[in-house]
N, C-alpha and C positions, 0 to 999 in steps of 0.2 A: 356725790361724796358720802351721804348719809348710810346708803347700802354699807359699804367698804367699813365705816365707823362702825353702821351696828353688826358684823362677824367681828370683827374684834372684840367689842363688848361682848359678842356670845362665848366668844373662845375663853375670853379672861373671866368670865362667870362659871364654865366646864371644867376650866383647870382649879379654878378656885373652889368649887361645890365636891369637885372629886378626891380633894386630898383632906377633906373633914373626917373622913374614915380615923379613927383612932386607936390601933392598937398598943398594947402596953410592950410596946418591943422594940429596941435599937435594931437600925438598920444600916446595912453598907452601903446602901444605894438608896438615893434619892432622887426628885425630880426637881427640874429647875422650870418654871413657864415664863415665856418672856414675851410679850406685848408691846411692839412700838409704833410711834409715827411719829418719820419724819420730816421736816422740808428744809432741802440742804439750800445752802447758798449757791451762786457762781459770780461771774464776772458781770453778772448784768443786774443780780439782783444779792446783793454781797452778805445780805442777812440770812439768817435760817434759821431751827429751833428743833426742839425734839422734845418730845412726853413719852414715857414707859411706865408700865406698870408690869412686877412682876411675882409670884409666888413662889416660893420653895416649900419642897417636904422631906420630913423625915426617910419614907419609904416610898418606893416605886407608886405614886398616883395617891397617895394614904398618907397617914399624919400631918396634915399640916402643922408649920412651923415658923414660916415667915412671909411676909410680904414689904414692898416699897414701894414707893410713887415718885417720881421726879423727873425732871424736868430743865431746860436750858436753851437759852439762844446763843448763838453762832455769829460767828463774822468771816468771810472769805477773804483772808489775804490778797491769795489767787489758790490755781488751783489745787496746788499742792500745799499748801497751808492754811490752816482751818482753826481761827482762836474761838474757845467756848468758856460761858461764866454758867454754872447750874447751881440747885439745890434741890434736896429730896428731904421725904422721910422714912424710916425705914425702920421695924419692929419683927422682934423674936420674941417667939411665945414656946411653951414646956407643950409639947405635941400631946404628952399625956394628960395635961391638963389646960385646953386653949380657952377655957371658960374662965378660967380665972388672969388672965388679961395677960398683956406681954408683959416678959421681962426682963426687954429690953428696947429701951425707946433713943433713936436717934433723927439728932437732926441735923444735915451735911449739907456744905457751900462748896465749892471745888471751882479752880481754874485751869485749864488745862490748854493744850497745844496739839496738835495732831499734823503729821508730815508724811504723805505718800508717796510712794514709786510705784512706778509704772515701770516694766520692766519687761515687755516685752508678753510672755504669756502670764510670768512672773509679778502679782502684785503687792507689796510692803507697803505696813502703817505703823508708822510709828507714834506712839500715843503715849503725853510728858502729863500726868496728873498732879497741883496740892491739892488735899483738903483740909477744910478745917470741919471738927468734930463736936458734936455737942452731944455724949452719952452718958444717958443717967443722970442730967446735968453736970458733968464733968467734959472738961473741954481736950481735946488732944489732936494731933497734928497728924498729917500721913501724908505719903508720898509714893506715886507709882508710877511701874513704865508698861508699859504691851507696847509687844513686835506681834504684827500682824500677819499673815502670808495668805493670798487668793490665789485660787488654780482653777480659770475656767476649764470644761473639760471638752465643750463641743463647740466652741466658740474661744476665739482668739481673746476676744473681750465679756466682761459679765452685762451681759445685755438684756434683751427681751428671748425668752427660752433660753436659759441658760443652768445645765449644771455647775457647780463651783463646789470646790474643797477649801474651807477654812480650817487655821491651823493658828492659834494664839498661844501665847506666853507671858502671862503677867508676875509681875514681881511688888511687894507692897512692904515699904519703910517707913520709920517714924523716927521721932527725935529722943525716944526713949526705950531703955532695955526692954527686951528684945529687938532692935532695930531691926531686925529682917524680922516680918509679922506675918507674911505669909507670900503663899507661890500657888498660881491660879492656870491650870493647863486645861485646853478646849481643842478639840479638832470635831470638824462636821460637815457633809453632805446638806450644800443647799440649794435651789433650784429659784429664778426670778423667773415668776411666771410671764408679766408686764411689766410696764414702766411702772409700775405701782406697789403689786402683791411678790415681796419675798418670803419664804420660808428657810428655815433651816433645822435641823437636827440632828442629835451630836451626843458626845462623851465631854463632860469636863470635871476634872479633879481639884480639888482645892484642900488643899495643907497649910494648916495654921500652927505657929510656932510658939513656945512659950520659951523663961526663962529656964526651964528643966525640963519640957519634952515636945512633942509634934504630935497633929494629930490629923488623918487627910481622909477625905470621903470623897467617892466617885457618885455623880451624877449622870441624871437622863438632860437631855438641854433640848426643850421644843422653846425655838423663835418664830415666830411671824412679824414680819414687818412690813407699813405701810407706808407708803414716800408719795410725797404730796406732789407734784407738779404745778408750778406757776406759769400763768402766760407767759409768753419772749423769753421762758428761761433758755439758758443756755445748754444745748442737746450733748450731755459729755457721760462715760461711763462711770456711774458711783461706785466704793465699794460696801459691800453691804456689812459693814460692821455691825459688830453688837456695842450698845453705849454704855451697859453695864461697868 
């Protein structure tokens, strides 16, 4: 397990040491790096959990600008339903100047629900989020949903070698104006190499709304993900979501 542990920590140290590059220039595009491991539950072993750590930047692989950490255990219903309690922390810094600290310090609890179909080649997630907010010490409430859609492409199911197309839609509400806060679209090419190593990457857009205008950036989105396997687990196809 140690190998598997340390490429990830190398990957999140690459992505992290490559986007310190600092120019004094807005950008259209940025990059998202997404780092996880998970171990999901089943019917034999109903627990699970998950950690991620991830960086964004201003520009293509340059400026950084934010990172998160967090975290969460799981409980399996069965298999189509999946209740999670997590928290993270998560900080934005001025790309132009990340030496003078973030500014912008949170700290997130969230409970959420998650519901999938199987459909044939056709797979649906549907994923019910709250959280609750702790920004800048100011407390505030949100609420979201993602539809999820998988398309293995060489295989019936997302298995061991498997291409897949992911394709998400999120939507993010609050108890306060602006109540639509933003709209989070992703689609991407990802291949499960094993029971263990997936990757994925992609295009994803996110649009954030105020009370008098909107404002949306496209990113790069590299995922890796690693999925733990337990003895006598139960042998079923996961799909490889992003926890983000």
């Amino acid at each position: 397990m140690f190998k598997p542990l340390a490429a990830i920590a190398t990957l999140t140290l690459i992505l992290t040491l490559s986007s310190l590059k600092v120019n004094a220039q807005d950008s259209k595009l940025g990059t998202w790096g997404i780092v996880t491991i998970v171990m999901p539950g089943d019917s034999v072993h109903h627990w699970g959990g998950y950690t991620e750590f991830q960086t964004r930047t201003n520009g293509p692989f340059s400026q950084f600008q934010y990172y998160e950490a967090k975290g969460g255990v799981s409980y399996n219903i069965d298999q189509n339903f999946v209740a999670l309690v997590g928290t993270g922390t998560y900080h934005t810094f001025d790309y132009r100047d990340v030496g003078a600290g973030a500014t912008v310090n949170e700290t997130r609890f969230w409970e959420q629900m998650t519901i999938s179909q199987y459909l044939s080649r056709l797979k649906f997630e549907h994923r019910y989020r709250a959280e609750q907010r702790i920004v800048n010490d100011a407390y505030r409430n949100r609420f979201r949903y993602r539809l999820n859609m998988f398309i293995p492409l060489n295989n019936k199911k997302i298995i061991p070698k498997t291409w897949f197309i992911s394709v998400f839609d999120e939507i993010f509400v609050n108890n306060k104006a602006p109540n639509f806060e933003r709209n989070r679209f992703s689609t991407a090419l990802g291949y499960q190499f094993d029971k263990k190593w997936i990757a994925q990457v992609g295009w994803l857009n996110q649009t954030n709304f105020t009370a008098s205008t909107s404002s949306g950036k496209n990113n790069i989105m590299l995922m890796l993900m690693y999925r733990i396997n337990r003895k006598n687990s139960q042998q079923r196809e996961h799909l490889p979501t992003t926890t983000d």
